[in-house]
N, C-alpha and C positions, 0 to 999 in steps of 0.2 A: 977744797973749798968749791972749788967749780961741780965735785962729784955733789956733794951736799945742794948746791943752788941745783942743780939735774934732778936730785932727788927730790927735792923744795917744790921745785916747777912741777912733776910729775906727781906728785903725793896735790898738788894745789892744781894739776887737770884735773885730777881723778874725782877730787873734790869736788869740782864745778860739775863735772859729768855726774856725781853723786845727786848734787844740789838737782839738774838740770831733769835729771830722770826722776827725782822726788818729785819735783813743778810737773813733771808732766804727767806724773801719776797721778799726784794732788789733781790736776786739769782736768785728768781722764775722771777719775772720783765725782770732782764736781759735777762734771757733763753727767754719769751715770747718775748722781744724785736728783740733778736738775729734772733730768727724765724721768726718773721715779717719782721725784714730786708731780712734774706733768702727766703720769701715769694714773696717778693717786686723787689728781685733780678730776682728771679726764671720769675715773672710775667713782669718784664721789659726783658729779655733776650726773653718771648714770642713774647711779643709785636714789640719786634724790629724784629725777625724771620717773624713773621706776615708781619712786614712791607715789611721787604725784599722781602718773598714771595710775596707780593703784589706790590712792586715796580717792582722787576722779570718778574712778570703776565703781570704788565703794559708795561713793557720794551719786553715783548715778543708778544705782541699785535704791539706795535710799529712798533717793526720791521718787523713783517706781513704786516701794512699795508703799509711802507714803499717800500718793497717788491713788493706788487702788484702795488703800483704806478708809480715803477721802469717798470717794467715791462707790464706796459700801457702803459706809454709813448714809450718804445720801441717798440710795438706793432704799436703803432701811426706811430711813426719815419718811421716804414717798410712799412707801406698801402700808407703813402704818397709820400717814396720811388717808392714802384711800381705804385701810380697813376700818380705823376711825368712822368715816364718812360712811361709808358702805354698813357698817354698824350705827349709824344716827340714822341712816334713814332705814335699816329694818325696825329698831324702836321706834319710830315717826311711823311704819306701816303698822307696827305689832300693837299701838294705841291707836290707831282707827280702826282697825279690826277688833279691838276690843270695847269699845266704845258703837261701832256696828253693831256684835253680837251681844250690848249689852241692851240697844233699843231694840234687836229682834226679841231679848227675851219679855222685855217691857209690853212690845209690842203683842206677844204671844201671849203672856197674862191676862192682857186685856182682852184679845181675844176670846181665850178660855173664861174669863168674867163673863164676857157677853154670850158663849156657850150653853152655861151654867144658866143666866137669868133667861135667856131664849127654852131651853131645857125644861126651866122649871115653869115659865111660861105657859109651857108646852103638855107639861105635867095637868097642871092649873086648870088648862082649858079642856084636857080630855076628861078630866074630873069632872067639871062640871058639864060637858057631854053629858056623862054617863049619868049624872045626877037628873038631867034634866028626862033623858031617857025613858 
C-alpha cells in the first residue's frame, strides 16, 4: 500500500511537472505568439506608412503634372490671345491700306481724266494753230 501511495505521489509529481512544463510552454507559445502578432502589427503599420508615403509621392507627382498642364494651357490661352489681336490689327492695317490704295487709284483716274481732257485740249488748240496758220 505505502509502495502504491509512493507510486501515486510520483506518477501525481510527474503529472504536475507534466502540467507545469505544458503552462510554460503554453506561456512560452503565447509570449512567441504575442510578439508575432506585435511583429505583424509593427510590419503592417510599415506597410501602410510605405503605402502612404507612396500614395503622397504619387499624389505629389500628380499634382505637378497637373500643374504644368494648368499652366500650358494658360500659356496657350495667352499666345492665342495675342495672335488673335496681332491678327485684328494686321486686318485693321490690311483695310486702310486697301482703302488708301483704292483712293490712290480713284485718285489716279482722275488724274488720268484730267490728262486726257488737258491732252485733248492741247490737241484742240494746236489744230487750230495750224488752221489759223
Amino acid at each position: 500500500m505505502q509502495e502504491q501511495l509512493r507510486r501515486y505521489k510520483k506518477q501525481l509529481r510527474a503529472a504536475e511537472q507534466t502540467i507545469r512544463d505544458n503552462n510554460q510552454t503554453i506561456l512560452k507559445a503565447q509570449m512567441k505568439d504575442k510578439k508575432n502578432e506585435q511583429t505583424i502589427t509593427h510590419m503592417q503599420q510599415l506597410l501602410a506608412k510605405k503605402d502612404l508615403e507612396t500614395r503622397e509621392k504619387l499624389q505629389g507627382e500628380l499634382e505637378k503634372e497637373r500643374k504644368v498642364a494648368q499652366e500650358a494651357e494658360q500659356r496657350a490661352a495667352t499666345i492665342e490671345r495675342k495672335a488673335e489681336l496681332a491678327n485684328n490689327l494686321h486686318r485693321k492695317l490690311l483695310i486702310a491700306e486697301k482703302k488708301k490704295s483704292a483712293a490712290a487709284v480713284e485718285e489716279i483716274s482722275i488724274l488720268m481724266e484730267k490728262v486726257r481732257d488737258l491732252n485733248h485740249m492741247l490737241m484742240v488748240s494746236v489744230h487750230k494753230n495750224l488752221l489759223v496758220v
